[in-house]
C-alpha positions as CSV (number, residue, x, y, z in Angstrom):
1,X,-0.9,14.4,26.6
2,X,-1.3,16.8,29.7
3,X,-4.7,16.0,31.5
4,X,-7.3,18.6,31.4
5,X,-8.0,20.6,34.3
6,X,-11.1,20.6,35.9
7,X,-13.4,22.9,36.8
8,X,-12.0,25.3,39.2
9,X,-13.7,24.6,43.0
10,X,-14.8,27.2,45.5
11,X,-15.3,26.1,48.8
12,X,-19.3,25.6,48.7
13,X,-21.8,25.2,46.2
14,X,-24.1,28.1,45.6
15,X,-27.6,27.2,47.1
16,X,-29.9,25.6,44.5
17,X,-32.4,28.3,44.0
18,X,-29.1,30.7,43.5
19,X,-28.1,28.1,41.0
20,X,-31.5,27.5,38.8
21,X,-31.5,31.6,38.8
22,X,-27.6,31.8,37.3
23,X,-28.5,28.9,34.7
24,X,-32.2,30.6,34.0
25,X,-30.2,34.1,33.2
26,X,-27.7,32.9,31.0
27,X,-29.9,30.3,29.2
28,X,-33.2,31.1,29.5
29,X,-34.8,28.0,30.7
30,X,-35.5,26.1,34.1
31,X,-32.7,22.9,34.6
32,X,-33.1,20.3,36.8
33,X,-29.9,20.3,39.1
34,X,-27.6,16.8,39.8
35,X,-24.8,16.3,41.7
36,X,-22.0,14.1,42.4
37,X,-19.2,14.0,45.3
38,X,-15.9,13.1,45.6
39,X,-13.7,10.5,47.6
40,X,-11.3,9.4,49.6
41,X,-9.7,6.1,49.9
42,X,-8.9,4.8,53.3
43,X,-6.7,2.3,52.1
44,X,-6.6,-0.3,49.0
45,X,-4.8,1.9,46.2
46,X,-3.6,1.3,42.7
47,X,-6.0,-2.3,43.1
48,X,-8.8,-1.3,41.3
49,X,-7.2,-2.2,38.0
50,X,-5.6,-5.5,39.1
51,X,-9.0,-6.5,40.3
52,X,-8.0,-6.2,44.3
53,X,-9.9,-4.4,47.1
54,X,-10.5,-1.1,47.7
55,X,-11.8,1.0,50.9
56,X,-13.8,4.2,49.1
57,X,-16.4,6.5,50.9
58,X,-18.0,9.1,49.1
59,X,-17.4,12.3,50.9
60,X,-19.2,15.6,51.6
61,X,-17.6,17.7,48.1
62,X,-19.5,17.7,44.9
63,X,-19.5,18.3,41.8
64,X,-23.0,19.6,40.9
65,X,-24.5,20.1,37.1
66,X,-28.0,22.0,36.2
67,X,-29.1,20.8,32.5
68,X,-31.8,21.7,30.7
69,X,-32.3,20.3,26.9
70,X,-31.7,22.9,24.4
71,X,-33.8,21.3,21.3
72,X,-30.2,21.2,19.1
73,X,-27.2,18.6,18.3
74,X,-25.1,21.0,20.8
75,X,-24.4,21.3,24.3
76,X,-23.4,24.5,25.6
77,X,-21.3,23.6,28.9
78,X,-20.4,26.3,31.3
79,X,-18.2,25.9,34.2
80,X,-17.7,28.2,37.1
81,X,-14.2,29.9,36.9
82,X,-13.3,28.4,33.4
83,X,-14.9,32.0,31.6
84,X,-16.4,31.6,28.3
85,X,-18.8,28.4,27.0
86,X,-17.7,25.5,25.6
87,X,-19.5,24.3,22.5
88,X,-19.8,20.5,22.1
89,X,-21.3,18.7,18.9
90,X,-22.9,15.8,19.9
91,X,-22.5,14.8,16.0
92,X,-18.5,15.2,16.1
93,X,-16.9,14.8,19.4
94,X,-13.4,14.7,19.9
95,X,-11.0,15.1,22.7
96,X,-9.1,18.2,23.1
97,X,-7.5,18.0,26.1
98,X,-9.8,20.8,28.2
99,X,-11.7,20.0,31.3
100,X,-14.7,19.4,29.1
101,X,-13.5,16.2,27.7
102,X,-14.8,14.7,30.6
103,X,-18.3,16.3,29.8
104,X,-17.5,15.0,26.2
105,X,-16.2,11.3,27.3
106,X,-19.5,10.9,28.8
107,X,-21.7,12.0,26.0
108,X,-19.9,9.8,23.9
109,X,-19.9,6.8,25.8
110,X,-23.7,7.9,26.1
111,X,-24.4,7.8,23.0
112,X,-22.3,4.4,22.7
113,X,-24.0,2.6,24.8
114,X,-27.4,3.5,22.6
115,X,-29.2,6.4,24.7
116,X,-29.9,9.5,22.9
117,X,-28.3,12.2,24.0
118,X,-30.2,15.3,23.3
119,X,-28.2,18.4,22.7
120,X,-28.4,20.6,26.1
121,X,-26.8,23.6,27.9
122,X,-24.9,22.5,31.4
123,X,-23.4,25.0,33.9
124,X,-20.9,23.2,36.5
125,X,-19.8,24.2,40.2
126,X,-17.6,21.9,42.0
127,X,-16.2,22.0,45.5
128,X,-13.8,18.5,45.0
129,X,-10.2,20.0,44.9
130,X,-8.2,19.4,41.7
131,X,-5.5,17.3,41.6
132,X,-5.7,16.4,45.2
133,X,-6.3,12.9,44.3
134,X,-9.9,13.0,45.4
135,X,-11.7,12.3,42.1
136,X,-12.7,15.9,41.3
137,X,-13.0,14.0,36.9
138,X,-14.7,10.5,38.8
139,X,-17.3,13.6,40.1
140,X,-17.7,15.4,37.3
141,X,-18.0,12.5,35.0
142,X,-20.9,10.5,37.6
143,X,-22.8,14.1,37.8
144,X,-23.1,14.6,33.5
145,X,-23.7,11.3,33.4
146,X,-27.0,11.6,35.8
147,X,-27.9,15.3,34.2
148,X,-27.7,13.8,30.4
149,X,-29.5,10.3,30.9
150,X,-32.3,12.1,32.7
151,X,-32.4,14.5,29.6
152,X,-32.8,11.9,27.5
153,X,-35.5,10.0,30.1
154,X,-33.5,7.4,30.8
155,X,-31.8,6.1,34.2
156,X,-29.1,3.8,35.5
157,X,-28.0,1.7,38.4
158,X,-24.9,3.1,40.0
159,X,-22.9,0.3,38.9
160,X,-23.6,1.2,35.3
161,X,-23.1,5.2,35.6
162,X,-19.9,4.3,37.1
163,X,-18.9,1.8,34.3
164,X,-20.0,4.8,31.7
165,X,-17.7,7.2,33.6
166,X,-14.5,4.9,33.9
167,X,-15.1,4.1,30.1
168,X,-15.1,8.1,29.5
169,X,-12.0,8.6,31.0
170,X,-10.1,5.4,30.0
171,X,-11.1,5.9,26.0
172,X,-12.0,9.5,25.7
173,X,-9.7,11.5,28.3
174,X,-7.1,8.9,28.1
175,X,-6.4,7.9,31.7
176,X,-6.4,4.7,32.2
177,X,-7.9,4.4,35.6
178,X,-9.8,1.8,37.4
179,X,-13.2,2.1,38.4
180,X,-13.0,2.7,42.3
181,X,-13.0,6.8,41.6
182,X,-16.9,6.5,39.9
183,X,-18.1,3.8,41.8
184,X,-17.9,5.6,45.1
185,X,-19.2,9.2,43.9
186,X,-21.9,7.2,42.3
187,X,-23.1,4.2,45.0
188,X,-21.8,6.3,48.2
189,X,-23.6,5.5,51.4
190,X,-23.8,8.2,54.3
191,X,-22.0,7.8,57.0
192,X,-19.9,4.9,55.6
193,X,-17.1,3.2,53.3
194,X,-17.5,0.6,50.9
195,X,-15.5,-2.4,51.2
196,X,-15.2,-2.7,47.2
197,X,-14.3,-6.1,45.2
198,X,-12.7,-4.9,42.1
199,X,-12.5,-8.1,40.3
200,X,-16.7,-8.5,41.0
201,X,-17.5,-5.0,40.6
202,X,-19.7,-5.9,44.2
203,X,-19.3,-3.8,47.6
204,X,-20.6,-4.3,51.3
205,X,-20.8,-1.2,53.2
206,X,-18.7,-0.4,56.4
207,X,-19.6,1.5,58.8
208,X,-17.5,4.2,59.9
209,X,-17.1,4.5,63.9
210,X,-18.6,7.7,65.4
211,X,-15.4,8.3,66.7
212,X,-13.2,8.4,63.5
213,X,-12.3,11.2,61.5
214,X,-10.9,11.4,58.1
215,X,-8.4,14.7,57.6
216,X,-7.7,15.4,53.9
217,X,-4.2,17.4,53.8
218,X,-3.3,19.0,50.4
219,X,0.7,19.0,49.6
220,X,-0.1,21.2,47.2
221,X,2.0,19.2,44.5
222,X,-0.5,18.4,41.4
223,X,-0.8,15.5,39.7
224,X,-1.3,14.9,35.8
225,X,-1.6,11.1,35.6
226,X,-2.0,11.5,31.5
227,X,1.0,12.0,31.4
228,X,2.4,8.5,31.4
229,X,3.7,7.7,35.1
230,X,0.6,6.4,35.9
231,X,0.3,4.4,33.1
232,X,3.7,2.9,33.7
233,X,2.7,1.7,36.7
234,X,-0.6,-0.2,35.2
235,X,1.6,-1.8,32.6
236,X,4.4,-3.1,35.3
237,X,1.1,-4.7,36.8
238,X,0.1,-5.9,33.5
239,X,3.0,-7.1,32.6
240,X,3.6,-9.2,35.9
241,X,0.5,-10.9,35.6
242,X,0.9,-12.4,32.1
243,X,4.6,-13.8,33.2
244,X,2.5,-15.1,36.5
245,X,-0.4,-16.9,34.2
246,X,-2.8,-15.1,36.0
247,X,-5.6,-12.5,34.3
248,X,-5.6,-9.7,37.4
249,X,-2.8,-9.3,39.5
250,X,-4.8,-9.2,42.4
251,X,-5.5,-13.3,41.9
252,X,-2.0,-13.9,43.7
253,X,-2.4,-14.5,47.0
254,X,-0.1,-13.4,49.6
255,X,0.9,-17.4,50.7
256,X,2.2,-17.5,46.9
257,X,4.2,-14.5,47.1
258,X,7.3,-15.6,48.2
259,X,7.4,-18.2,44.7
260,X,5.8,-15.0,42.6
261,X,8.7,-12.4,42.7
262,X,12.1,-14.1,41.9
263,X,10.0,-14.8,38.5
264,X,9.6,-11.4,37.8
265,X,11.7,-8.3,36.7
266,X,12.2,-5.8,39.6
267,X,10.0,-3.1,38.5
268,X,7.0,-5.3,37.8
269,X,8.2,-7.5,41.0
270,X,7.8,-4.3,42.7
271,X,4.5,-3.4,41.7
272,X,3.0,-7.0,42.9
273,X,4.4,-7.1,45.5
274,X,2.5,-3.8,46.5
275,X,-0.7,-4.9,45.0
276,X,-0.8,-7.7,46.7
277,X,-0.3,-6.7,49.8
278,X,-2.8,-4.0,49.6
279,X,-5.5,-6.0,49.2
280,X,-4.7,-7.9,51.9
281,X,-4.1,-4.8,54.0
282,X,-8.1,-4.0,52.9
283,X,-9.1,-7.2,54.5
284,X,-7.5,-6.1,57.7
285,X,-8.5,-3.0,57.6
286,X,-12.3,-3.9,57.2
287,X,-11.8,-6.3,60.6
288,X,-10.1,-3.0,62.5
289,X,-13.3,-0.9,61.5
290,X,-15.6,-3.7,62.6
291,X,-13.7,-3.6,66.0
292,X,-13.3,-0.2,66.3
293,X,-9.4,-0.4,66.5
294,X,-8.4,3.1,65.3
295,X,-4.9,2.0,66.2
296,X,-4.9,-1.1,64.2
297,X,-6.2,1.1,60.9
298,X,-4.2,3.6,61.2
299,X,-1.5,1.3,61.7
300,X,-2.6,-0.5,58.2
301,X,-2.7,3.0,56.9
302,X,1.0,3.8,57.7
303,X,2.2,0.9,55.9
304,X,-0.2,1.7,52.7
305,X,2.3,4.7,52.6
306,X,5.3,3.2,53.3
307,X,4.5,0.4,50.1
308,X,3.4,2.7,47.8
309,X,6.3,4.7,48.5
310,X,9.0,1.4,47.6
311,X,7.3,-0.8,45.6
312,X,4.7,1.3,43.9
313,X,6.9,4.4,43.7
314,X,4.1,6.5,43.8
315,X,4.9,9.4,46.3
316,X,6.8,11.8,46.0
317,X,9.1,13.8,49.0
318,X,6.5,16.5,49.8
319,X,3.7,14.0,50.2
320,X,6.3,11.7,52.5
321,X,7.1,14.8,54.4
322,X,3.5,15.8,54.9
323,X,2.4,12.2,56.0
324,X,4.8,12.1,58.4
325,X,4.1,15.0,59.9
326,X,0.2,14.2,60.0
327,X,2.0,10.7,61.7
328,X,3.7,12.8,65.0
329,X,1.1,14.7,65.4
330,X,-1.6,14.1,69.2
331,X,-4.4,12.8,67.8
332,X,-3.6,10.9,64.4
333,X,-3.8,7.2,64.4
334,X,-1.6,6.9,61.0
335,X,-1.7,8.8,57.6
336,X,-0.9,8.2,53.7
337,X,-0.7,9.5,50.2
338,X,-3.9,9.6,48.5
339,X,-4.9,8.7,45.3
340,X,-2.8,7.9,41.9
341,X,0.1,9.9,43.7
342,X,3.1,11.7,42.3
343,X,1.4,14.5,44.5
344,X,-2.1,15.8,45.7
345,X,-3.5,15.0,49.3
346,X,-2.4,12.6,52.3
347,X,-5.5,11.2,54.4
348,X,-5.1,11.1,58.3
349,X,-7.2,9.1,60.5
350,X,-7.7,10.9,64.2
351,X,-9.7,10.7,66.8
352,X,-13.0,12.9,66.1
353,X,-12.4,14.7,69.5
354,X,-8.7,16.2,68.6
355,X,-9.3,16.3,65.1
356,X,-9.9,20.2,64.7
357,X,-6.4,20.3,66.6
358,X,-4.9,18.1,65.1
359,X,-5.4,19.3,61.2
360,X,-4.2,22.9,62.5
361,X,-1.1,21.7,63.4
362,X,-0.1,19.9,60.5
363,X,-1.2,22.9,58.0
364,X,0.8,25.2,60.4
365,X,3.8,22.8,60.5
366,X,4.0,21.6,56.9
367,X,2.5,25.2,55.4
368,X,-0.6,22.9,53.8
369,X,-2.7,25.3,51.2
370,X,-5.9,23.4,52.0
371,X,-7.2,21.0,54.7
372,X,-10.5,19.8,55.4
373,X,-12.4,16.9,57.7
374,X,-14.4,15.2,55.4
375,X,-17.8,13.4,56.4
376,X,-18.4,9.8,54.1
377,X,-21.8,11.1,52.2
378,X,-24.3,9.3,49.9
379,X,-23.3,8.8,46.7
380,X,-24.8,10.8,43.2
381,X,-28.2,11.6,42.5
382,X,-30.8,14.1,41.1
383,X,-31.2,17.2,43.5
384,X,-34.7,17.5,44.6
385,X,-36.2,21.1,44.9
């Protein structure tokens, strides 16, 4: 199965009031707007599912929905750039492998977990980029989820909208993803990460330093996890920790290493190996932003790369080449892939004061189609006019 696009991005959102005028012409009725954003992941990846750490931040790129109830069994979903309506019965959903299965997934899952869905009419606009391994479904997923419970005058703590959106895309989309993508967009706090315990479901917030910034740096290779790489990889983690007699991966510590691997096959030897050292890499990299020691994140960051590269074999040549150029560049305390992999963005860490300079240079030297600085955001919520 190929995974559905999502909605095509612009750059920014329309402004609200342009927004509750598009949906009142096509409709006919006054929504009320919600959004969502996107993420990045400093470091901690392809944890979430072995129950390790993880270093999210929800970040300034959203995904926003207006809804309105439309008194049917139907919702009419729109989406900026994707032409014509999609028509959705509530009564009979099914996946079929378009962006709206994740406007579907949700429903469902919805509707699963007992709240009644009325049928609606949604019009989307996203600005997360596609593919780029910043969550552009996770945002999409968090944003219907807000729009269709407040339809149906209900509401949910973050932890819960983000269970509902991992559960849409794991049984209804069929990627079978962790939660770290849903729990950012939907728990986000401005102006810093979340230091996130997969195995808990629990997150303290870290504060980002004033003089950090993030670069996002697209290799312009897309990614289509469905299709079974990714999936591979969960199962080599799986795998490893039913010959270790352990139920997440993550519960091997890195002292007990050393005695792990000779007892697994190389592929799944591999992939602990990786996930193990990643969440211990999340530890340290919590204690470097409590310091302030770019160098020492950065650092962390580089070999993040370098172990998803070998053991998680995850990257691809475009996204080493881009990362390594992000790494020589003034200005850049360390840089790697991004998200699920097999393509999509590499995140750089610089110093806020060169940063402008320093994500110039890397688009001009590596040819990058898109490049932003991202600023860590609050997480999903209702728009308020």
């Amino acid at each position: 199965m190929t995974a559905p696009a999502d909605p095509t991005p612009g750059t920014t959102l329309a402004p609200p009031a342009q927004a509750l005028d598009a949906f009142r012409a096509r409709f006919g009725a006054a929504p009320r707007l919600f959004q969502a954003p996107g993420r990045i992941n400093i470091i901690g990846e392809h944890t979430d599912y072995c129950g390790g750490l993880a270093m999210p931040a929800a970040i300034d790129r959203w995904c926003r929905v207006a809804a309105a109830a439309n008194g049917s069994r139907r919702l009419t979903v729109m989406a900026k750039g994707f032409g014509d309506a999609v028509d959705l019965d509530l009564d009979a959903l099914t996946p079929n492998g378009a962006w709206s299965d994740y406007v579907a997934g949700v429903a469902k899952v919805l509707m699963d977990a007992g709240v009644a869905v009325p049928g609606a009419d949604l019009m989307i606009e996203s600005t997360v980029p596609i593919g780029a391994g910043v969550s552009s479904s996770a945002a999409i997923e968090v944003a219907t989820a807000h729009a269709l419970l407040a339809l149906a005058g209900r509401s949910a703590d973050g932890l819960s909208i983000a269970r509902w959106g991992q559960k849409a895309e794991n049984d209804f989309v069929g990627m079978p993803c962790g939660i770290m993508d849903q729990y950012a967009s939907a728990n986000g706090v401005e102006g810093a990460a979340l230091m996130l315990d997969c195995a808990h479901l629990t997150s303290t917030v870290a504060p980002l330093p004033a003089n950090a910034s993030f670069l996002l740096v697209d290799s312009g290779v897309r990614h289509a996890h469905v299709d079974g790489a990714y999936r591979d990889r969960r199962v080599d983690c799986e795998a490893a920790a039913k010959i270790l007699g352990v139920g997440l991966l993550a519960e091997v510590s890195e002292n007990d290493l050393s005695a792990a691997l000779p007892r697994l096959p190389p592929g799944p030897a591999k992939r602990c190996r990786h996930v193990v050292t990643e969440t211990a890499r999340v530890r340290r990299a919590a204690d470097a932003l409590a310091r302030g020691d770019l160098a020492g994140l950065g650092e962390l960051m580089n070999q993040s790369h370098a172990s998803l590269r070998n053991d998680m074999e995850v990257s691809v040549p475009e996204v080493d080449q881009l990362a390594q150029i992000a790494r020589d560049t003034p200005g850049v305390f360390g840089a790697r892939m991004m998200g699920g992999g097999f393509g999509g963005c590499i995140i750089a860490l610089a110093d806020q004061g060169q940063a402008d300079v320093a994500q110039a240079a890397i688009v001009e030297r590596y040819g990058a189609p898109t490049a932003f600085i991202c600023r860590a955001v609050a997480g999903a919520g209702e728009v308020m006019l």
